[in-house]
N, C-alpha and C positions, 0 to 999 in steps of 0.2 A: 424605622425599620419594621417594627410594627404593622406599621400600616402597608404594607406590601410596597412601599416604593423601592426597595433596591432588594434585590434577588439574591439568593446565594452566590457568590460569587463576584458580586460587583463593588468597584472599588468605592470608599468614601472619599466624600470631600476633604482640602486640607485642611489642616487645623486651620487657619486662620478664614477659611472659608463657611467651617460648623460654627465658630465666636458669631462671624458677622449674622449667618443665617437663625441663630437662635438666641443671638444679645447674652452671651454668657463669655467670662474671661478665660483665659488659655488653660488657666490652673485648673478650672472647673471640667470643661471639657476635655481636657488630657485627664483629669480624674475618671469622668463618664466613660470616654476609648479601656482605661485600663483597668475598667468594671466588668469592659463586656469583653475585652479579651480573656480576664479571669474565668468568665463564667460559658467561655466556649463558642459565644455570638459575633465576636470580630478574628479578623487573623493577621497580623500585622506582616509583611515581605522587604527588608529590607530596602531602602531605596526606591523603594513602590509606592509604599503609601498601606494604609487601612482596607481591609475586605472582608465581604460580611460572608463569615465561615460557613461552610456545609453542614448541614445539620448532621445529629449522629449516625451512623451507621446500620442500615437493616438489617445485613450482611450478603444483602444479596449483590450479584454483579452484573452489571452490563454489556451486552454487546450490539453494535451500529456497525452493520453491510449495508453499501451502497445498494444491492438487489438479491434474489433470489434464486435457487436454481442453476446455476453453474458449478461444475464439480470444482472447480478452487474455491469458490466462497463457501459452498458445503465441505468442504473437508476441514475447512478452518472452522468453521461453526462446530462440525465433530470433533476435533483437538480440544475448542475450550469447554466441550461437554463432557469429554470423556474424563479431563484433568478435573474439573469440578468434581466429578460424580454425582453422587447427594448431598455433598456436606454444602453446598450453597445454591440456594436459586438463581436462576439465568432471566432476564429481562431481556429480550432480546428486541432491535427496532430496524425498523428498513427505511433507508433515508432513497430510496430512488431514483440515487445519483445527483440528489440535490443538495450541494452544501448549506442552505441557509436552512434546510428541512433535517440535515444531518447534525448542525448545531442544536437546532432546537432538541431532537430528541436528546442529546449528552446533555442538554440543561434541565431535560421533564425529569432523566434519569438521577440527575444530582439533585432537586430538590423533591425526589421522590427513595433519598437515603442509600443510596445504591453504593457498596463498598467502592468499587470502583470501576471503569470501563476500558471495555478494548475495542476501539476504534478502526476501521479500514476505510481510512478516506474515498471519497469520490473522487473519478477522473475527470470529473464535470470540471470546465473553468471556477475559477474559486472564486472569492469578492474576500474585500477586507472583512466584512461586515458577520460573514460566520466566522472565518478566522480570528477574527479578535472576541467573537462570544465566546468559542474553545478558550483560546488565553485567557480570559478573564477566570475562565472555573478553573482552570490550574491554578492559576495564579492563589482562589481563594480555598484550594485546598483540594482541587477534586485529583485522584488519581487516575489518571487516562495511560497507556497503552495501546502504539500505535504498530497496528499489524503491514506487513505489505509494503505500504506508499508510506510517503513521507508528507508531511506538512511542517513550518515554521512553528515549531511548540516546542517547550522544554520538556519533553517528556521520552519514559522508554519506546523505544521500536525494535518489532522481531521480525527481520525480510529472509526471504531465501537471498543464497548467494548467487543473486544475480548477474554480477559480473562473469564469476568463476563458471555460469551455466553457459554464457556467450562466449568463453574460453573451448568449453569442452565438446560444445556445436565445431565452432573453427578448426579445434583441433585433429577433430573424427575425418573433417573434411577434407583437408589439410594431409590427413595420411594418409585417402583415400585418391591424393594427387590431382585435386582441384584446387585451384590457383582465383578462377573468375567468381567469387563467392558474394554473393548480394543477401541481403538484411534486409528486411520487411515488416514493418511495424506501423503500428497505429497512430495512435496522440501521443504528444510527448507530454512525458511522464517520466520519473527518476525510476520505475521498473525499466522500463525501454531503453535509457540511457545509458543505463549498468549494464544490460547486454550487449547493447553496440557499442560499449566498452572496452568489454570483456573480448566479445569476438574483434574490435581494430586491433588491439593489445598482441591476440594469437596471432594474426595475420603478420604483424610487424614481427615478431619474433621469430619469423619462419623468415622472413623480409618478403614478403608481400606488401606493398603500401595499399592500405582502403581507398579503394576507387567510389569515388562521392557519387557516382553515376549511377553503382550498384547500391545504391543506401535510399530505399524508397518509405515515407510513410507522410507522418500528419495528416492524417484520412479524419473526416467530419462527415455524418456521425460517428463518434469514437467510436461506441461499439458493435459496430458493424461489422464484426472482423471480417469475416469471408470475403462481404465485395469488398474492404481494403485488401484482402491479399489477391483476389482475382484481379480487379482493376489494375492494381502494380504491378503484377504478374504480367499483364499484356506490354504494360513500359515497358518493361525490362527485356521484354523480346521485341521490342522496336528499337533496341539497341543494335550500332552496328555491330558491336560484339556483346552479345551476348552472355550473363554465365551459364558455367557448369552446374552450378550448384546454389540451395537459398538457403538461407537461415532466416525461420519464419517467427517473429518475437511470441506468440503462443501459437495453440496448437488450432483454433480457429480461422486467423491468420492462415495456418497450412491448407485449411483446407478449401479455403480460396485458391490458393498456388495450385493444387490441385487438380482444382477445377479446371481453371485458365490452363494447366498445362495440357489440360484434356484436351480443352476446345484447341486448343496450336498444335496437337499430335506430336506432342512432345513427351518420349515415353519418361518414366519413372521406375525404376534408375538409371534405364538403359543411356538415355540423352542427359537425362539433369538428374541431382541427388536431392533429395530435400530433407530440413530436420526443422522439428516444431517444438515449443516447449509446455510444458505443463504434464506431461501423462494423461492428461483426460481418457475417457473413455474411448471420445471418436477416434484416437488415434491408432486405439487396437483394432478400429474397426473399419479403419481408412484402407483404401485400394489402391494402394498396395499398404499393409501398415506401417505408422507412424515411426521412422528414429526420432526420438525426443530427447530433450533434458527435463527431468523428472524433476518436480519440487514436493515435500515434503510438507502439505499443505499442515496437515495435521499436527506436525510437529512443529509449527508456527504457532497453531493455537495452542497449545499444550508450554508452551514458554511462554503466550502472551499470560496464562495465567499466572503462570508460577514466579515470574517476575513482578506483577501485580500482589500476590501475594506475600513475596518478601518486603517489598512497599510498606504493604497494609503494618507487615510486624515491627517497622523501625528501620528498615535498611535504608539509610539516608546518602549512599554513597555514590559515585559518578553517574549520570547517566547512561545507560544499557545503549547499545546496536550490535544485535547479536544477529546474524547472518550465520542461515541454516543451508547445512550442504546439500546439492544437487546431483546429479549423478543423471550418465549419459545410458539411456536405454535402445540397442541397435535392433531395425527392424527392415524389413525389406525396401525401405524408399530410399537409400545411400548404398553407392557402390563405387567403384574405384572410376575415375573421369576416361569417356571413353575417348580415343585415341583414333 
């Protein structure tokens, strides 16, 4: 270990595989394992096997954004700053929507003593191969916190209530006596899914059934939003029915819909209603502006900490998915289905 061949975080061989590799008997080597777990250099995980622990703690904490510059990743970088304050330094890295560049940096971070990190994975396709570098530094001890999106890790995650935000689009819409209601989204992705959840959910509850017709996305480049929502935008009006109304999975998204509805002289709200979510800025600034479902970007980060930090103290108890509430902000691009 010494010698730099096995990282923080990576499992050791079995016993019977450290005997044959260095000619020493079991008793020996189970001696040697429970030298170095005493002394803080292994971390033993039940039915795992051996991993070479994290080193001690700087106190500082980590943060990994797939990018820079959009008001949701910046608000959540503001939430874990503000909850920080002074009392710890922020490390912060931008993986550029590359998972195997988003692994690395959660491993510079861990053998560079970092308390611990809060993660916002990429929408990028994934590969085993960063995924399993993450599980491994769990595994050998690193505390990660996973904002947003989700990935296969045992670890906490802080999302907005995604579903309940695709509810309360539906529902605005819904009272507004549109019936033809289409959903517009990007890559799939467990945010996306939770809204087109959320909004089939309302739809069925009113008895509307979701017409699969009106559910456009999987758009490549993911994020692209605008021409995903302009380009689906124009599907949806080479429908022989057409809807009243979109539910646009963010607010970028919308302002593709927008656009598209521009170029078809299709007014807003007079002909179709539209609702975007995020709150961003463009949406106050959108012609006509944005009804949205707000998220609480800030207050994501402000629980990735604080949840990190009861971690750090010994709270060893179920794993956290705590879903932060949303709330329906009405603005002039929804209005009652015109007749």
């Amino acid at each position: 270990m010494a010698s730099g061949e096995l990282r923080p975080g990576d499992r050791l061989p079995s016993l019977p595989e450290l005997c044959a590799e260095h000619g020493v008997s079991a008793i020996t080597a189970r001696r040697a394992l429970t030298d170095l777990v005493a002394e803080g250099l292994l971390r033993g995980e039940q039915g795992r096997g051996m991993f070479v622990a994290l080193p001690p703690s700087s106190g500082t904490f980590g943060l990994v954004l797939p990018g820079a510059g959009s008001a949701f990743v910046d608000a959540i970088r503001r939430g874990v700053e503000r909850e920080l304050g002074s009392a710890a330094p922020l490390l912060l890295g931008i993986s550029d929507h590359d998972p195997l560049r988003e692994a690395e940096l959660v491993a510079r971070m861990a053998s560079e003593r970092v308390a611990g990190v809060i993660l916002l994975p990429s929408t990028a396709q994934r590969d085993a191969e960063s995924d399993a570098r993450l599980r491994t530094l769990v595994a050998g001890g690193l505390r990660l916190v996973m904002v947003d999106r989700s990935i296969d890790l045992p670890v906490d995650r802080i999302a907005s209530d995604n579903r309940g935000g695709g509810a309360l689009a539906a529902e605005h819409l819904l009272a507004l006596g549109h019936r033809r209601i289409a959903f517009v989204y990007a890559h799939e992705c467990g945010t996306f899914s939770d809204r087109r959840r959320g909004w089939e959910e309302a739809l069925r509850r009113h008895g509307v059934q979701p017409d699969a017709a009106l559910v456009r996305g999987g758009w490549e480049p993911a994020r692209d939003y605008e021409a995903c929502g302009y380009l689906h935008t124009l599907e949806l009006f080479h429908l022989p029915q057409p809807p009243t109304a979109i539910y646009a999975g963010n607010d970028a998204i919308a302002m593709g819909v927008l656009r598209a509805l521009d170029f078809l002289g299709r007014d807003v709200p007079g002909t179709v209603s539209l609702v975007g979510t995020d709150d961003a800025d463009l949406a106050r600034l959108a012609n006509p502006p944005l009804t949205t479902v707000r998220q609480d970007c800030e207050a994501i980060g402000r629980a990735a900490v604080a949840v990190l930090r009861r971690r750090l103290a010994g709270d060893a108890g179920p794993l956290e998915d705590q879903r932060i509430a949303t709330s329906l902000v009405v603005r002039a691009s929804t209005a009652a289905v015109a007749r």
